[in-house]
C-alpha positions in Angstrom: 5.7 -4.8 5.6 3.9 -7.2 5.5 3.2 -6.9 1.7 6.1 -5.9 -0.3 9.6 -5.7 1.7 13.3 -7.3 1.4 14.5 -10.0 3.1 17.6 -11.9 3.2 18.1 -9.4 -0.1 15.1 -10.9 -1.7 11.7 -9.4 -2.3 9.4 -11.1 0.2 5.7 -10.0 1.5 1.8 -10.7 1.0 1.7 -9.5 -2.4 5.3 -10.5 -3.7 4.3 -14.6 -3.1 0.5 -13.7 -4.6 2.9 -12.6 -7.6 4.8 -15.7 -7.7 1.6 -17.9 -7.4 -0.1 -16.1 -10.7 3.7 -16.4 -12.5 2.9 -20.4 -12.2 -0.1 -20.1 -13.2 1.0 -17.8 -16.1 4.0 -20.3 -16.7 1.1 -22.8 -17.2 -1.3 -20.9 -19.4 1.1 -19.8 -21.9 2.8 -23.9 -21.3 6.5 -22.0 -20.7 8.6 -23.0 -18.0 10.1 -21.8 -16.1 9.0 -17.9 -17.1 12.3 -15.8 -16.1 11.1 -13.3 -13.2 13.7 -9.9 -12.6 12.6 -8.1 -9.5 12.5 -4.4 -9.9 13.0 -2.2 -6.9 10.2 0.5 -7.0 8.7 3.3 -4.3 5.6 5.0 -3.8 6.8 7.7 -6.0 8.1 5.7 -9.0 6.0 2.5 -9.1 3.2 3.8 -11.7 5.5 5.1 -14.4 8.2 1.5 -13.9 4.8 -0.2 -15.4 3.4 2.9 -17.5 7.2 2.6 -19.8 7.0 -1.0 -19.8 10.1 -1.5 -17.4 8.1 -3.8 -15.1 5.1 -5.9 -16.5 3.4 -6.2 -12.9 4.0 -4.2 -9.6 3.4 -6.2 -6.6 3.0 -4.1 -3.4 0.4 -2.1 -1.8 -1.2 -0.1 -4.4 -4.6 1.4 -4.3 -6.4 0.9 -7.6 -8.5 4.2 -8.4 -9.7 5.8 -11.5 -7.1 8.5 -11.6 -4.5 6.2 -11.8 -6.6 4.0 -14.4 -5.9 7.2 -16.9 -2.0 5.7 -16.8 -1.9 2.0 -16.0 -4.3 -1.0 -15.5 -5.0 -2.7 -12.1 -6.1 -6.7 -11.7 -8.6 -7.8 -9.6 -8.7 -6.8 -6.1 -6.4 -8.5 -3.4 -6.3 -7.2 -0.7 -8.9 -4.7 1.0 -7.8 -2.2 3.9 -8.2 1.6 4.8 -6.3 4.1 5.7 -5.7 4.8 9.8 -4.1 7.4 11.6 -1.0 6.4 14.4 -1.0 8.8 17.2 1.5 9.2 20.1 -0.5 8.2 23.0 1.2 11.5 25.0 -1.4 13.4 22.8 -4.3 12.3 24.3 -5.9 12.0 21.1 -9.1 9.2 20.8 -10.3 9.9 17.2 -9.2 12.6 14.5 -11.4 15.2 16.4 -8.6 14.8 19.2 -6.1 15.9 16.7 -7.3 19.5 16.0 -4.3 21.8 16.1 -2.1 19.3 15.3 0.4 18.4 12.4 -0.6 14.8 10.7 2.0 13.2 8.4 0.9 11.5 4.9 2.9 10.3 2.3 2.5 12.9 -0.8 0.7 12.1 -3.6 -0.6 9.2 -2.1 -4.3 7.7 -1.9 -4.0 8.5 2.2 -3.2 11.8 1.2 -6.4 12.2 -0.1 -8.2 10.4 2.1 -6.7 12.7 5.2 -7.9 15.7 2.9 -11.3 14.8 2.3 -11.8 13.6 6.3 -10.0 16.8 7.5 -12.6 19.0 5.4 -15.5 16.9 6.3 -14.9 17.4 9.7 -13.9 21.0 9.6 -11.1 20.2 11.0 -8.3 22.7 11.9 -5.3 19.7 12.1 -2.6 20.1 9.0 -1.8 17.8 6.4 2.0 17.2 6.4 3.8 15.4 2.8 6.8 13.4 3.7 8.6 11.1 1.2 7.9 7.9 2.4 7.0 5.7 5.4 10.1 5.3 7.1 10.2 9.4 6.7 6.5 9.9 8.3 7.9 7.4 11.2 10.7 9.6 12.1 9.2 12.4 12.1 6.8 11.4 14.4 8.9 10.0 16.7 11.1 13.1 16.6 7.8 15.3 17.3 7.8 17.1 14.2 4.8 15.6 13.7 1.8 14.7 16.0 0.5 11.8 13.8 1.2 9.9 10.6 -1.9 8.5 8.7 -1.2 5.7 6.3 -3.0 2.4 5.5 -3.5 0.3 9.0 -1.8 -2.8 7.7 1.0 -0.9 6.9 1.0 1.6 9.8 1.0 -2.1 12.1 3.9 -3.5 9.7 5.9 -0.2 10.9 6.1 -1.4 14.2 9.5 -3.6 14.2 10.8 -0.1 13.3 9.2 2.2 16.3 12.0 2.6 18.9 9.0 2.3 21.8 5.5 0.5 20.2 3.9 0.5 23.4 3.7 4.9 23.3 1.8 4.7 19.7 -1.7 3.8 18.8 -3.9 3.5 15.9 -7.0 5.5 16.1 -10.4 3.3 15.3 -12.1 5.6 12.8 -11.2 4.6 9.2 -10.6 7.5 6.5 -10.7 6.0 3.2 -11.2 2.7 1.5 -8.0 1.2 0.2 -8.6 -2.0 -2.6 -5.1 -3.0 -3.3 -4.2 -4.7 -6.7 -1.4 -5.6 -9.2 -0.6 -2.8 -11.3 -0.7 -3.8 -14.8 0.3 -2.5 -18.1 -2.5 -0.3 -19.5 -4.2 -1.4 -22.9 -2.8 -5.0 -23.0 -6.6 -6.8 -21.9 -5.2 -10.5 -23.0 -2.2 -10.2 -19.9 -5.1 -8.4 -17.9 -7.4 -11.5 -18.3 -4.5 -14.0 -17.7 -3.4 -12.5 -14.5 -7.1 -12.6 -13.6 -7.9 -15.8 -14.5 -4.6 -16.7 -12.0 -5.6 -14.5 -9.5 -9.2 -16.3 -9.7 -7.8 -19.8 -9.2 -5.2 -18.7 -6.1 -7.9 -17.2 -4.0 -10.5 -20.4 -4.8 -7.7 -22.5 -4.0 -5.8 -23.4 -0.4 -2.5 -21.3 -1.8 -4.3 -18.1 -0.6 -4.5 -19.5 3.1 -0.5 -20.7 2.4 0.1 -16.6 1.4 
């Protein structure tokens, strides 16, 4: 939430309807219709190698384009822009990530917040810990189970957690933003014609009303 989830068993989200937008606009450039669309369940762990062996043409979730990843897969244009934020129980008197010195901070593994945690932590000299958990859902529960003093993440996402928080109101996000996040479709690497379509429908979405619609 709110970019790539399930509802009412179908994939729904930010992302998932910019998807379906540039699939018209493909179904129109390439004068097909309608193009057949299979949804692929993926994860934070898997989504990079469903494109890399060509079991999904185009992932469409939260996914920070960066040049490591460009060694594997290609990205489209940007769309959407966010960074990654740090949720705190609001028991630990923490105000910034100074506050959190001592402490144990959960991060998804392998993930672009990872990173970004790491670089901050170093920066600042920072005694707090770097914690890998699976996924979101796992950073969430550990925090609320006090395994873990905070969970960092991408502040869109860390706010779309909240329908799952037992208590909201004894979390908050800290203000200070970590890393720079550019989301974008994940795209086959190599293939520069489907690049340039899905750009050129990406293009007419956001200079159009449908992005307000999204």
């Amino acid at each position: 939430l709110p970019f790539s989830f399930e509802k009412d068993k179908q994939p729904a989200g930010y992302t998932v309807e910019v998807c379906k937008r540039i699939v018209a606009n493909l179904e129109q450039q390439v004068k097909i219709q309608p193009l057949q669309v299979k949804w692929v369940a993926a994860t934070s762990q898997n989504r990079m190698d469903l494109v890399k062996n060509k079991q999904a043409d185009m992932e469409c979730g939260s996914t920070t384009a960066t040049f490591s990843r460009m060694e594997q897969v290609d990205f489209s244009s940007s769309v959407f822009l966010d960074t990654t934020g740090v949720l705190v129980r609001k028991a630990s008197g923490a105000k910034n990530l100074a506050g959190l010195a001592g402490k144990k901070i959960a991060v998804v593994g392998g993930t672009t917040n990872q990173a970004a945690l790491e670089r901050a932590l170093k920066r600042a000299s920072q005694s707090a810990s770097a914690v890998a958990v699976k996924n979101r859902d796992d950073g969430v529960a550990q925090l609320q189970a006090g395994s873990v003093d905070a969970f960092a993440s991408d502040k869109i996402l860390l706010v779309g957690l909240a329908p799952k928080v037992k208590d909201p109101a004894n979390y908050e996000l800290l203000q200070e933003d970590l890393g720079f996040e550019p989301y974008a479709i994940v795209l086959p690497r190599g293939d520069a014609s489907f690049r340039l379509a899905v750009n050129r429908a990406l293009g007419q979405i956001f200079m159009s009303d449908a992005i307000v619609e999204i």
